[in-house]
GUBA-590456 format. One record per atom (N, C-alpha, C, CB): x, y, z negated; chain; residue number from 1; atom name; residue in one letter. Coordinates in steps of 0.05 Angstrom, whole numbers. Glycine has a CB too. Layout:
N
+--------+--------+--------+-------+------+------+------+
|   east |  north |     up | chain | resi | name | resn |
+--------+--------+--------+-------+------+------+------+
|      X |      Y |      Z |     A |  NUM |   CA |    a |
...
+--------+--------+--------+-------+------+------+------+
***
This chain:
117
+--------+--------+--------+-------+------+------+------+
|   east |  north |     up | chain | resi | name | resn |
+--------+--------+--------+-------+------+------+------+
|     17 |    -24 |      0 |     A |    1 |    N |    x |
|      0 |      0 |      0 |     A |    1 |   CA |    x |
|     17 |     25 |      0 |     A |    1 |    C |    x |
|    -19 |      0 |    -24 |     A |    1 |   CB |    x |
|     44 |     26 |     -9 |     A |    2 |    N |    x |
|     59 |     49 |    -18 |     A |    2 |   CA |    x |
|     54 |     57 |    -48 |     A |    2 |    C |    x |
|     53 |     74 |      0 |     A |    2 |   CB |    x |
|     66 |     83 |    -36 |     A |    3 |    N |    x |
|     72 |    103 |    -64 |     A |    3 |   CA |    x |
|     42 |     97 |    -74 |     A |    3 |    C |    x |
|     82 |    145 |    -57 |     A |    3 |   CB |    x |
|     35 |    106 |   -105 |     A |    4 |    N |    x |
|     11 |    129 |   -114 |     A |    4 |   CA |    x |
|     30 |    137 |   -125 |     A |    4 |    C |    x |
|    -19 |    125 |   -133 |     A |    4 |   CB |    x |
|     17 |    171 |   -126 |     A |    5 |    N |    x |
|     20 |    184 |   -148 |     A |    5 |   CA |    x |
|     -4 |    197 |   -164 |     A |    5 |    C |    x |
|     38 |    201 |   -142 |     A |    5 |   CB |    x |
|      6 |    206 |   -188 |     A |    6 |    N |    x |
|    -25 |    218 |   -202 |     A |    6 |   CA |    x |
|    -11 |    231 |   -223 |     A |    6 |    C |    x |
|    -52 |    193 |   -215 |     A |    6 |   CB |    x |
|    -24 |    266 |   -209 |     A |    7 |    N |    x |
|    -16 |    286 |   -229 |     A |    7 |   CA |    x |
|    -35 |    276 |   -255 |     A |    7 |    C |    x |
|    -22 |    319 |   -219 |     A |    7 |   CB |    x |
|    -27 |    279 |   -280 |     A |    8 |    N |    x |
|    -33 |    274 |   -304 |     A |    8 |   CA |    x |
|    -28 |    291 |   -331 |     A |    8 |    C |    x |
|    -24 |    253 |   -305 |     A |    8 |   CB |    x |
|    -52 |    290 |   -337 |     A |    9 |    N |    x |
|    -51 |    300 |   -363 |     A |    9 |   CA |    x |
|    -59 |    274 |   -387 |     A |    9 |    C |    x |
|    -73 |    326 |   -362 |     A |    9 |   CB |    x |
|    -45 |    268 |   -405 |     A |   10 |    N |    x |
|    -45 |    242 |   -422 |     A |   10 |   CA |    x |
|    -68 |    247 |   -443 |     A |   10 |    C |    x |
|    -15 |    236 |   -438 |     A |   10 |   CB |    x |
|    -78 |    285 |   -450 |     A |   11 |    N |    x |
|    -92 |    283 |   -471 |     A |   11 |   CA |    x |
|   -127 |    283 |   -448 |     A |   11 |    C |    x |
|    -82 |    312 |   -497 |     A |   11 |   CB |    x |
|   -122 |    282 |   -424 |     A |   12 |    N |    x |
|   -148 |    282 |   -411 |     A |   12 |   CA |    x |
|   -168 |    258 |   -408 |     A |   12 |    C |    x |
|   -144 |    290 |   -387 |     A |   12 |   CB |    x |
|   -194 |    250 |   -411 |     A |   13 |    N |    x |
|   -206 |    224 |   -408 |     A |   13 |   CA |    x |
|   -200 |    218 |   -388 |     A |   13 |    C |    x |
|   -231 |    221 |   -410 |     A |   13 |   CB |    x |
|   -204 |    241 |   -366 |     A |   14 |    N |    x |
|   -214 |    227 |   -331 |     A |   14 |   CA |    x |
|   -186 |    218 |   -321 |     A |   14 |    C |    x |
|   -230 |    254 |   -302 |     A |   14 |   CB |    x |
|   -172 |    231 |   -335 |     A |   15 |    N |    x |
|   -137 |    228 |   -323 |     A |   15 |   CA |    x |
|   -131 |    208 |   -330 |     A |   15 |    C |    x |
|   -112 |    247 |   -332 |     A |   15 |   CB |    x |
|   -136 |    194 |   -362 |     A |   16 |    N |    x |
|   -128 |    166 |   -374 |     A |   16 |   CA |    x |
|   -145 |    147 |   -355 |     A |   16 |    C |    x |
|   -137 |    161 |   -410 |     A |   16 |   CB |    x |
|   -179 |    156 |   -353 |     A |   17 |    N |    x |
|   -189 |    141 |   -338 |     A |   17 |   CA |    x |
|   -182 |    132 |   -306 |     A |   17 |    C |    x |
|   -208 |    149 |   -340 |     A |   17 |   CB |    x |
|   -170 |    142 |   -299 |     A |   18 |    N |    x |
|   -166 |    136 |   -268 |     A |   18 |   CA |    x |
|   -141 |    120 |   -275 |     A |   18 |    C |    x |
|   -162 |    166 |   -244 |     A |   18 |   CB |    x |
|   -116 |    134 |   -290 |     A |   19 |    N |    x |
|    -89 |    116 |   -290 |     A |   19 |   CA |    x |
|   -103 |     84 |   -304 |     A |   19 |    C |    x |
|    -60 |    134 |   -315 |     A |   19 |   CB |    x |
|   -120 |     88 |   -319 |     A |   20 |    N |    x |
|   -129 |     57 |   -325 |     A |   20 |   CA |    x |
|   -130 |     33 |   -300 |     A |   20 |    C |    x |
|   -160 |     58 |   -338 |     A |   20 |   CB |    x |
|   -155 |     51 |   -288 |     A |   21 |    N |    x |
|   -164 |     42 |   -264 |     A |   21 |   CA |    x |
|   -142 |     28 |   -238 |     A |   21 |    C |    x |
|   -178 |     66 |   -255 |     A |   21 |   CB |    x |
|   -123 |     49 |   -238 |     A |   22 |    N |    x |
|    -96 |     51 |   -222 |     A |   22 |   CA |    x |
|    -94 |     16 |   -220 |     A |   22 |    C |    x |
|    -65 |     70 |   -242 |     A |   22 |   CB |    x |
|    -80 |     24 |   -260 |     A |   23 |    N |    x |
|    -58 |      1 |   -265 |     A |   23 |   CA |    x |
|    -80 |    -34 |   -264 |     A |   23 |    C |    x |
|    -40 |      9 |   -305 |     A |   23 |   CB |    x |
|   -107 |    -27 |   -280 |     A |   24 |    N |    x |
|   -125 |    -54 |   -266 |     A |   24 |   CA |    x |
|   -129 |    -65 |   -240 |     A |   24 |    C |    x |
|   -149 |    -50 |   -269 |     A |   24 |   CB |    x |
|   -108 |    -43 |   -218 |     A |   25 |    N |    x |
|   -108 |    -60 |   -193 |     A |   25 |   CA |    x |
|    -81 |    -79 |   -190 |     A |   25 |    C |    x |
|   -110 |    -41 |   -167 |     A |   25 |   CB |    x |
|    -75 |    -71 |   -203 |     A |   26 |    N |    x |
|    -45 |    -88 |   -216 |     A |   26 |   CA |    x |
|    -27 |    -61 |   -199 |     A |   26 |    C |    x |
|    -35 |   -132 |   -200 |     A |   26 |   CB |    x |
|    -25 |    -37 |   -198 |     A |   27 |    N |    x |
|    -11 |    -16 |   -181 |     A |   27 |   CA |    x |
|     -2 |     -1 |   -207 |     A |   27 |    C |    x |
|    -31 |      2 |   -156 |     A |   27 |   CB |    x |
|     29 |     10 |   -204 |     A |   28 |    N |    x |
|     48 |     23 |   -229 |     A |   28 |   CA |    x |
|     54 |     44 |   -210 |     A |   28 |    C |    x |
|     79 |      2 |   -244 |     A |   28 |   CB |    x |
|     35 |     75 |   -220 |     A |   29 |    N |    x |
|     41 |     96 |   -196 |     A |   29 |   CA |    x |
|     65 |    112 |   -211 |     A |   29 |    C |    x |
|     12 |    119 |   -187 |     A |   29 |   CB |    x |
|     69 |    127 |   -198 |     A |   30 |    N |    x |
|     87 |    152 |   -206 |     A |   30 |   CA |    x |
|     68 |    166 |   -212 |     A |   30 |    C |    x |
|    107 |    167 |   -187 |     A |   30 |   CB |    x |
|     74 |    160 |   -253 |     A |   31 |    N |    x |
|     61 |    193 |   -263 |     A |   31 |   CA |    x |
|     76 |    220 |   -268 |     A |   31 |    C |    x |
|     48 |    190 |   -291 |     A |   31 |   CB |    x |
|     61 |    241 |   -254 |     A |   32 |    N |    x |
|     71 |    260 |   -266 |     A |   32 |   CA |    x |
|     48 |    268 |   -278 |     A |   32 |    C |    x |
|     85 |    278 |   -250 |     A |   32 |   CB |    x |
|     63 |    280 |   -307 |     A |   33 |    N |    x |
|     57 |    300 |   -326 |     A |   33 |   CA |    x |
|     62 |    325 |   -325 |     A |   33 |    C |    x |
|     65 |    296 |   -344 |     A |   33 |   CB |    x |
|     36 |    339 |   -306 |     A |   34 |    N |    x |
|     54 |    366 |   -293 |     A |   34 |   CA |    x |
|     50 |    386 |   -313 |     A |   34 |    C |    x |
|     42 |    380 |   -261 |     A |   34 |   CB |    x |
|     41 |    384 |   -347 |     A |   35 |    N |    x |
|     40 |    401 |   -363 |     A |   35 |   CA |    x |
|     73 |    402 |   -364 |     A |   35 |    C |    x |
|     21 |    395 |   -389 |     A |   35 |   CB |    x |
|     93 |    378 |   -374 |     A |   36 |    N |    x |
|    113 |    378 |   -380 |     A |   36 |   CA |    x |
|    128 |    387 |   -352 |     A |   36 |    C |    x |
|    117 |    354 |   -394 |     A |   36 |   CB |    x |
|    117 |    384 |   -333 |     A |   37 |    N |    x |
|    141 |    386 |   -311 |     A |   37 |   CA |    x |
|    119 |    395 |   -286 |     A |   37 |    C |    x |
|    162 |    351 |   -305 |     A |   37 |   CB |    x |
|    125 |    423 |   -288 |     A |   38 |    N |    x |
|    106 |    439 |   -272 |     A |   38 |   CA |    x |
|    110 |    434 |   -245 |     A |   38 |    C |    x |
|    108 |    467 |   -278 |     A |   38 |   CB |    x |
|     86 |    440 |   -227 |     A |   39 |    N |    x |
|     94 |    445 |   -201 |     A |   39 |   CA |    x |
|    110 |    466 |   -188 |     A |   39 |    C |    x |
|     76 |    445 |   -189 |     A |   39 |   CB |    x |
|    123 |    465 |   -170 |     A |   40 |    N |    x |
|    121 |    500 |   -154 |     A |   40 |   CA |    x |
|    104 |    506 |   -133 |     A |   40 |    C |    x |
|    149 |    511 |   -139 |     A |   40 |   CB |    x |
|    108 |    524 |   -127 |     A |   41 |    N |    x |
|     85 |    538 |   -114 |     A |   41 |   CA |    x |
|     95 |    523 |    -85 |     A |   41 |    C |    x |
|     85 |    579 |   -116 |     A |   41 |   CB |    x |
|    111 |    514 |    -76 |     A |   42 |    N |    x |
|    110 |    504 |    -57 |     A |   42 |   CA |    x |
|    102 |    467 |    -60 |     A |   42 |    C |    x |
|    135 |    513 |    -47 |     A |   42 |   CB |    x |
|    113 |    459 |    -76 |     A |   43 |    N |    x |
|     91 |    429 |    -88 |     A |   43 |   CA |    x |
|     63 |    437 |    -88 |     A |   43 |    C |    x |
|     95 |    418 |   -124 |     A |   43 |   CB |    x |
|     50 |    447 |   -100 |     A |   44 |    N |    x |
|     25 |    453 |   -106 |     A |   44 |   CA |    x |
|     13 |    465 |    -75 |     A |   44 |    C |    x |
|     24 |    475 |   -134 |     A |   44 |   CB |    x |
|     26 |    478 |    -61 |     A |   45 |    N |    x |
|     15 |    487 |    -28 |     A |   45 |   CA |    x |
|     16 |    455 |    -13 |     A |   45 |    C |    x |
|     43 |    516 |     -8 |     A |   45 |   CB |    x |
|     32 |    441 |    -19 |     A |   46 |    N |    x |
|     35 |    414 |     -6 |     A |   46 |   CA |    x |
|      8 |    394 |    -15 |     A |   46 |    C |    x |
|     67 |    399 |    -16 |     A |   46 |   CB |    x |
|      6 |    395 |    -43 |     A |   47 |    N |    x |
|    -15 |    386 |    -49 |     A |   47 |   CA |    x |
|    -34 |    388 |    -40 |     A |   47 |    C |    x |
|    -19 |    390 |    -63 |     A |   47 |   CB |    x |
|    -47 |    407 |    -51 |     A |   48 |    N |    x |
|    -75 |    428 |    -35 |     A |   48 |   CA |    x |
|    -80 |    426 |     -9 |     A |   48 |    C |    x |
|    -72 |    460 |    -35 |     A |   48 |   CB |    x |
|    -50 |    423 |      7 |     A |   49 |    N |    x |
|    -58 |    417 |     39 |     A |   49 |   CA |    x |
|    -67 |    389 |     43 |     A |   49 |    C |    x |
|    -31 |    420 |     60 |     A |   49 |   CB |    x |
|    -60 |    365 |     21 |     A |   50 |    N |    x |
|    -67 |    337 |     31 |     A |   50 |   CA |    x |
|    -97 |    333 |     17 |     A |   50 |    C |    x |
|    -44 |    313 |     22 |     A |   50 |   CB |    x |
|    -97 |    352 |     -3 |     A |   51 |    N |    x |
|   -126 |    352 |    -15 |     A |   51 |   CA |    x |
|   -139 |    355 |      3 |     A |   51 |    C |    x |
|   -134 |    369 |    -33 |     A |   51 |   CB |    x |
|   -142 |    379 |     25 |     A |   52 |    N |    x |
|   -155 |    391 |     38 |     A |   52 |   CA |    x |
|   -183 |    416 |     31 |     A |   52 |    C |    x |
|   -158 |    372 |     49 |     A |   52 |   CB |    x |
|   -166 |    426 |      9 |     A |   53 |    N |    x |
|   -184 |    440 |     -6 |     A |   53 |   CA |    x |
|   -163 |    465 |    -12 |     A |   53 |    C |    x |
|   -197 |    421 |    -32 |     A |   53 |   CB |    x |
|   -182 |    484 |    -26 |     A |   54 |    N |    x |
|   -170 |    516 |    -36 |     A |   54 |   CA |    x |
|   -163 |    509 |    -65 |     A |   54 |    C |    x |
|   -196 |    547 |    -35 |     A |   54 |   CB |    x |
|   -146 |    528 |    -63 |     A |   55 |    N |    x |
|   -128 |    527 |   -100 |     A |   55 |   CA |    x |
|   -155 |    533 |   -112 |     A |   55 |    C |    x |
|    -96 |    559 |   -112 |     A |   55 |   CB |    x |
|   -178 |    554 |   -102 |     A |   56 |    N |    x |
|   -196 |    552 |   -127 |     A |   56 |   CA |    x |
|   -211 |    535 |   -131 |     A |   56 |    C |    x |
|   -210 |    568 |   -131 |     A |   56 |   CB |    x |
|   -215 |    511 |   -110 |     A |   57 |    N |    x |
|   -225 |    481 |   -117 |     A |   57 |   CA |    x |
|   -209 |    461 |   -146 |     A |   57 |    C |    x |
|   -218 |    465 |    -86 |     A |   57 |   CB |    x |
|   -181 |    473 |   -139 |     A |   58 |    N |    x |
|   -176 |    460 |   -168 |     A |   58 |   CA |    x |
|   -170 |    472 |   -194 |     A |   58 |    C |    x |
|   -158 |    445 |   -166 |     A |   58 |   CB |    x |
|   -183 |    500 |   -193 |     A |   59 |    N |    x |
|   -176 |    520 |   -212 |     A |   59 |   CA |    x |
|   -191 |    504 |   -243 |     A |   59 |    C |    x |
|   -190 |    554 |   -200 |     A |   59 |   CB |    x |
|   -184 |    506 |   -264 |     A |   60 |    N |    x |
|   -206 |    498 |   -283 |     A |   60 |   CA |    x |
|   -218 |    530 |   -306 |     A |   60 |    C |    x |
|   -188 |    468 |   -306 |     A |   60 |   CB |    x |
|   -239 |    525 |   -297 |     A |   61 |    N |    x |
|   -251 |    548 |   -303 |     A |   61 |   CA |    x |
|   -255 |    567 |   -336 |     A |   61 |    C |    x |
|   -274 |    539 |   -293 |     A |   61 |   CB |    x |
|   -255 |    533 |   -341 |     A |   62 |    N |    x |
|   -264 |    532 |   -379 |     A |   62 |   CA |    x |
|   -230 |    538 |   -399 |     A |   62 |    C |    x |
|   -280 |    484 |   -391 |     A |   62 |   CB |    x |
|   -210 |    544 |   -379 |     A |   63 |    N |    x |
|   -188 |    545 |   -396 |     A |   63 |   CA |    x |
|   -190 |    570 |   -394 |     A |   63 |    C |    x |
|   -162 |    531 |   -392 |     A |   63 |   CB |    x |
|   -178 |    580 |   -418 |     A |   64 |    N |    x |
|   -170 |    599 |   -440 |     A |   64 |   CA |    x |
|   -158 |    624 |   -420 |     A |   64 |    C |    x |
|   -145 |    585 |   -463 |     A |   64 |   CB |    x |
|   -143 |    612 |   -399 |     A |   65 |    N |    x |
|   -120 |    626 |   -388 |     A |   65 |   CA |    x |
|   -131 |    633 |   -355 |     A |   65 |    C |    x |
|    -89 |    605 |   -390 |     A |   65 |   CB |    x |
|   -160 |    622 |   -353 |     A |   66 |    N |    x |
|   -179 |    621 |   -330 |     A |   66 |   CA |    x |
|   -180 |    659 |   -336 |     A |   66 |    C |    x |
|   -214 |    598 |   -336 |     A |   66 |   CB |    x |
|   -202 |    651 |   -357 |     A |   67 |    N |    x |
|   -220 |    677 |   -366 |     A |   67 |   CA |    x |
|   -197 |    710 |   -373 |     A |   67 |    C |    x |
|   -239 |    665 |   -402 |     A |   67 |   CB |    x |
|   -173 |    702 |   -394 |     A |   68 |    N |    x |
|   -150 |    715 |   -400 |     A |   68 |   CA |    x |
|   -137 |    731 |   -365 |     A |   68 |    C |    x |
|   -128 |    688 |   -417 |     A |   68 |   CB |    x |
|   -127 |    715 |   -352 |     A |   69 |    N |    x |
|   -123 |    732 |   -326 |     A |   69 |   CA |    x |
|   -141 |    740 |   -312 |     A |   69 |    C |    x |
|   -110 |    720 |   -309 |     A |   69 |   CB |    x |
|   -172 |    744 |   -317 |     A |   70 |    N |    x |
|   -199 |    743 |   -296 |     A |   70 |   CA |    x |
|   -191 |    739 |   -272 |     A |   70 |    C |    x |
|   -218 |    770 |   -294 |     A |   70 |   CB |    x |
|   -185 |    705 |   -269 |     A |   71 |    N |    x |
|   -182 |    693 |   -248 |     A |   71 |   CA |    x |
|   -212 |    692 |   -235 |     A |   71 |    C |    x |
|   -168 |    668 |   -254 |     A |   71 |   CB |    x |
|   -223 |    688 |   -243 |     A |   72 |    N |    x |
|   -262 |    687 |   -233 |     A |   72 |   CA |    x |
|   -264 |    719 |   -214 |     A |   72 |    C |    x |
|   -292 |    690 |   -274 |     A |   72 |   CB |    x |
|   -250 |    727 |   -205 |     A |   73 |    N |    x |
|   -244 |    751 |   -191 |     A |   73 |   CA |    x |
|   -250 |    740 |   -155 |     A |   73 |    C |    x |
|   -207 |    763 |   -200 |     A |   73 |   CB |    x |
|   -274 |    743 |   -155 |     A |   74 |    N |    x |
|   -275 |    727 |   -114 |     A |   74 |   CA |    x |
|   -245 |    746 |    -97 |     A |   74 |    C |    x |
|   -321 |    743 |    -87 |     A |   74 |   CB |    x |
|   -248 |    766 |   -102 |     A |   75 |    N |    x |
|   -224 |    786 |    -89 |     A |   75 |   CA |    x |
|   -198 |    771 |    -97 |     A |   75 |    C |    x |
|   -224 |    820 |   -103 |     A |   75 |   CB |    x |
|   -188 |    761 |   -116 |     A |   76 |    N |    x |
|   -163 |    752 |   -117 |     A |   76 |   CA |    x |
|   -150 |    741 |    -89 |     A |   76 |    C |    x |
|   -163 |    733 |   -138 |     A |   76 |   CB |    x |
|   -134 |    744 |    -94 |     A |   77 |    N |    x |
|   -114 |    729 |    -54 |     A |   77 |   CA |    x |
|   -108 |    702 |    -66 |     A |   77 |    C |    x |
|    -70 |    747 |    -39 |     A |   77 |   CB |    x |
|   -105 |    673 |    -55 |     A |   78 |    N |    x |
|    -95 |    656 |    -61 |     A |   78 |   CA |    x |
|    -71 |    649 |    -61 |     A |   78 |    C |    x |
|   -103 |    646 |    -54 |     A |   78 |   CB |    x |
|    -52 |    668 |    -54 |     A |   79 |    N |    x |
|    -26 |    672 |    -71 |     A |   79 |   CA |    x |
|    -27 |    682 |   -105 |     A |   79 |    C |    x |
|    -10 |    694 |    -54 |     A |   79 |   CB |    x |
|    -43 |    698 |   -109 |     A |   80 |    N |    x |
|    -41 |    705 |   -134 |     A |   80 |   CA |    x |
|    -66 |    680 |   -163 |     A |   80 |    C |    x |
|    -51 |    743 |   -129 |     A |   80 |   CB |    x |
|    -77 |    665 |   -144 |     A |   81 |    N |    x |
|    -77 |    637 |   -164 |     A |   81 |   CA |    x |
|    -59 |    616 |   -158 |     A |   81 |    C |    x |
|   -103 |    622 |   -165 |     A |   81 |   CB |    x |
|    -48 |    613 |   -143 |     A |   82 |    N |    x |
|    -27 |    603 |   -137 |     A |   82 |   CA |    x |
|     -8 |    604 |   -162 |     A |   82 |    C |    x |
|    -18 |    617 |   -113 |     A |   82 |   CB |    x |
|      4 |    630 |   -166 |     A |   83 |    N |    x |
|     20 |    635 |   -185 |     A |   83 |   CA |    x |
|     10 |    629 |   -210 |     A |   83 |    C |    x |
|     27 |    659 |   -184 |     A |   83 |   CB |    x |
|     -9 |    639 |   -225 |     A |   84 |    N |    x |
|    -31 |    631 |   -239 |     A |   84 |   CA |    x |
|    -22 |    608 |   -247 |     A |   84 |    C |    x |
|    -56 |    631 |   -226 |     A |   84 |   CB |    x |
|    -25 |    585 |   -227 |     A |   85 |    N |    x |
|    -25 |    558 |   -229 |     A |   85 |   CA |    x |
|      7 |    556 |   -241 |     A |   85 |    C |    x |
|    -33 |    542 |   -199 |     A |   85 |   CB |    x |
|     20 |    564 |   -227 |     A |   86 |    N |    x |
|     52 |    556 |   -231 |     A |   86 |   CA |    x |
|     60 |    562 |   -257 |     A |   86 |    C |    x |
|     73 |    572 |   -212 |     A |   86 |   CB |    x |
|     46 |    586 |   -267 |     A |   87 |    N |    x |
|     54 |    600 |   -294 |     A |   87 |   CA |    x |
|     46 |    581 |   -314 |     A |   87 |    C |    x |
|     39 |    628 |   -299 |     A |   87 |   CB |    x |
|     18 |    583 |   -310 |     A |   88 |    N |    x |
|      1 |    563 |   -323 |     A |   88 |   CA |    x |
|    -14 |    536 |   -318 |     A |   88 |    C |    x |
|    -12 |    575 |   -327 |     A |   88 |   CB |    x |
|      2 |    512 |   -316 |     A |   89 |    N |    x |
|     -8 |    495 |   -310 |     A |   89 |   CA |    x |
|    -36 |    471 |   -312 |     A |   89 |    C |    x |
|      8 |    492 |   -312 |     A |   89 |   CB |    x |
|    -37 |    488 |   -340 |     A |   90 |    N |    x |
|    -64 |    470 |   -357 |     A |   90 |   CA |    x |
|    -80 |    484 |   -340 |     A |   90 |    C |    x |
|    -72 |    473 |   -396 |     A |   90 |   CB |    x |
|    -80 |    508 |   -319 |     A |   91 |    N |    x |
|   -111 |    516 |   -300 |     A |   91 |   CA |    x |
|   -106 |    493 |   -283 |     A |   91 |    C |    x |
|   -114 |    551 |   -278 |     A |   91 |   CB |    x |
|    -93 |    477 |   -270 |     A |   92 |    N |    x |
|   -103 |    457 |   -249 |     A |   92 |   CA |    x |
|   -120 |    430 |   -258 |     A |   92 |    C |    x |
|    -77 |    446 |   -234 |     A |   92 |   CB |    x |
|   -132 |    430 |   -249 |     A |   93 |    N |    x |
|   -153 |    405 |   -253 |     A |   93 |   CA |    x |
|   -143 |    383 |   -248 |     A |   93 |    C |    x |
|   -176 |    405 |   -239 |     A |   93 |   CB |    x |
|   -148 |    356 |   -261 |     A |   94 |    N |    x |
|   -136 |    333 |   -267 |     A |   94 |   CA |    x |
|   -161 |    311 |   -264 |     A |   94 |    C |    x |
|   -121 |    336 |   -295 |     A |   94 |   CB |    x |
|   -148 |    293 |   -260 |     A |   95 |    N |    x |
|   -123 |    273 |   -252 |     A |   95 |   CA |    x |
|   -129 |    279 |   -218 |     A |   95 |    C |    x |
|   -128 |    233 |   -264 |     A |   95 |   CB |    x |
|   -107 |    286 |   -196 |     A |   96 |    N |    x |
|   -107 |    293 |   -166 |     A |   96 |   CA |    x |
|    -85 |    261 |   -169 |     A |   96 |    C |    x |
|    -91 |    334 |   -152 |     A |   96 |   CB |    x |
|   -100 |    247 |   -151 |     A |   97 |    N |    x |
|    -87 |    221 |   -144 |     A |   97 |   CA |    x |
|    -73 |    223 |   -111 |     A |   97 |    C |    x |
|   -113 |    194 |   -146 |     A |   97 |   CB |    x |
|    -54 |    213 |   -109 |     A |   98 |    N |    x |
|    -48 |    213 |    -74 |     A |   98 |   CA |    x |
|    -37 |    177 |    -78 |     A |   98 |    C |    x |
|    -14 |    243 |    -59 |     A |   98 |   CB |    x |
|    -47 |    184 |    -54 |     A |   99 |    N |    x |
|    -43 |    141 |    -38 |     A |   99 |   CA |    x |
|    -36 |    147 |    -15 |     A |   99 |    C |    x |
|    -77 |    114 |    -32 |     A |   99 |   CB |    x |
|    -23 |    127 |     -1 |     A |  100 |    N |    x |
|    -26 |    124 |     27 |     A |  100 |   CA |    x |
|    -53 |    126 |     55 |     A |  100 |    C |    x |
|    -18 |    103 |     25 |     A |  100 |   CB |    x |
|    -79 |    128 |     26 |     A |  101 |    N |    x |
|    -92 |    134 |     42 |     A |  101 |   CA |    x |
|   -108 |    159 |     44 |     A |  101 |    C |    x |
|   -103 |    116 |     44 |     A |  101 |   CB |    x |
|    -95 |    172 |     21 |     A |  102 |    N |    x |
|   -100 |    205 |     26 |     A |  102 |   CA |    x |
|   -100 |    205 |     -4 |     A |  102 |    C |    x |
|   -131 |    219 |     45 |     A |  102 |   CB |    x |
|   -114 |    241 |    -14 |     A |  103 |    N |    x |
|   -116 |    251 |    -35 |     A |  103 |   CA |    x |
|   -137 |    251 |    -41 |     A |  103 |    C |    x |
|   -106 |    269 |    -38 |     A |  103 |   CB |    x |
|   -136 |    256 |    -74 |     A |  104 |    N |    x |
|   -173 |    273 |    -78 |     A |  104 |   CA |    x |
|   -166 |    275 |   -118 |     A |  104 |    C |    x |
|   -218 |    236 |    -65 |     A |  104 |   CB |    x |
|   -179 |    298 |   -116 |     A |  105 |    N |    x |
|   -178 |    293 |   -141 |     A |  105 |   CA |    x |
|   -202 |    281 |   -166 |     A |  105 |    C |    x |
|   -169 |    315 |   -147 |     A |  105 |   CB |    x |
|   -192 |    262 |   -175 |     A |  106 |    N |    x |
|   -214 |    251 |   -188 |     A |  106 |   CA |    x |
|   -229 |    249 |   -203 |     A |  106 |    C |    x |
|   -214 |    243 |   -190 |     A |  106 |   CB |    x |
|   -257 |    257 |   -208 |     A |  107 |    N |    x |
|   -270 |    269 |   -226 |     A |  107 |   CA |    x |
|   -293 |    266 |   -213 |     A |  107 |    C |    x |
|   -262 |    296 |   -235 |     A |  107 |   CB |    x |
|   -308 |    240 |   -223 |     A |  108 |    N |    x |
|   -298 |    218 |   -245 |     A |  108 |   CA |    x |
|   -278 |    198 |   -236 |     A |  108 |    C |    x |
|   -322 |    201 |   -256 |     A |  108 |   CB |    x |
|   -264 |    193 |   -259 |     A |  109 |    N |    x |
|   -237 |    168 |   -251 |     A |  109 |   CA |    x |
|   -245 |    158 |   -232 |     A |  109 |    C |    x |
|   -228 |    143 |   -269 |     A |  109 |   CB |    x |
|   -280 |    140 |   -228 |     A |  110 |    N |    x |
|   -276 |    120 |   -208 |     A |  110 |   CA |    x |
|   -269 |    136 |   -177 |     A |  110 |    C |    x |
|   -306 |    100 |   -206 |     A |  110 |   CB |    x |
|   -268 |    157 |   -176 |     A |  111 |    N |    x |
|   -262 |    167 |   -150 |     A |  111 |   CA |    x |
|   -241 |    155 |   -137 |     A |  111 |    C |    x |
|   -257 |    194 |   -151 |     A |  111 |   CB |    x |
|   -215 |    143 |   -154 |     A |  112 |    N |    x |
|   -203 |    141 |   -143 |     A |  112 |   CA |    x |
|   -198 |    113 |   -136 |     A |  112 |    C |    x |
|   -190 |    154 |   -149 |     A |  112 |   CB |    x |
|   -215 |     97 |   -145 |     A |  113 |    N |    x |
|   -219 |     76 |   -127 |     A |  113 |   CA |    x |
|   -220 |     65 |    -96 |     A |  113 |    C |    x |
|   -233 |     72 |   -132 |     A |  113 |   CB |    x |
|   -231 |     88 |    -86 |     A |  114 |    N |    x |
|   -233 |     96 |    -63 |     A |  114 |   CA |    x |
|   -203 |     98 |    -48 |     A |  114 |    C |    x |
|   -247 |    121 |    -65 |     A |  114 |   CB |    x |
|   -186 |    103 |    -61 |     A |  115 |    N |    x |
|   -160 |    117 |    -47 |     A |  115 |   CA |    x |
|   -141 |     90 |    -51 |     A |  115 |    C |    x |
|   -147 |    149 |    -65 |     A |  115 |   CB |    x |
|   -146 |     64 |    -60 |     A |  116 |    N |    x |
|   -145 |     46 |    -67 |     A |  116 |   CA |    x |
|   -144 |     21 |    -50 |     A |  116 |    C |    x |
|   -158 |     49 |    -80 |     A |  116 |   CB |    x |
|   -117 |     -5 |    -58 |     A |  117 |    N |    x |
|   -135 |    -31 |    -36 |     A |  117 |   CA |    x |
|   -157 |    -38 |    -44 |     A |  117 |    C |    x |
|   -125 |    -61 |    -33 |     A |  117 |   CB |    x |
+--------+--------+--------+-------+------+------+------+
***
């Protein structure tokens, strides 16, 4: 099948839930923990391109640091959540799985079954 990988957060359900799911196919992905080991803005543009979605698709709304920068701003440029993201990583939404057979981020875990043999 190849690589997975799956950005992760360890204190998240859906993030534990999907890596559960992962490893019940008998598959050992590459986790990253992108609280501990952030993206850059050029990872995260790579991402988003295989997602096929806008940085504010994976913005998370309910964090602290959403409301604190009034990211909820429609006028913002998507360079400037971009950065946002890089600064602050707990705004990206979790668990974003990649497979060989594309991305998605998953929510709920079973999503990523799909991306799966």
């Amino acid at each position: 099948m190849g690589k997975v990988t799956i950005y992760h957060n360890p204190k998240c359900s859906n993030s534990r839930g999907a890596l559960d799911l992962i490893r019940e196919k008998g598959i050992e992905p590459e986790v990253v923990e992108y609280l501990k080991t952030p993206l850059s803005k050029a990872q995260l543009q790579a991402l988003l391109q295989k997602l096929g979605i806008s940085v504010r698709d994976v913005l998370r709304e309910k964090e602290a640091a959403y409301q604190d920068l009034g990211l909820a701003d429609p006028s913002l440029a998507e360079d400037v959540l971009l950065e946002a993201i890089v600064a602050h990583p707990v705004l990206m939404n979790r668990p974003i799985v990649v497979t060989g057979k594309g991305a998605a981020l998953c929510r709920p875990p079973e999503t990523v079954l799909g991306l799966l043999p």
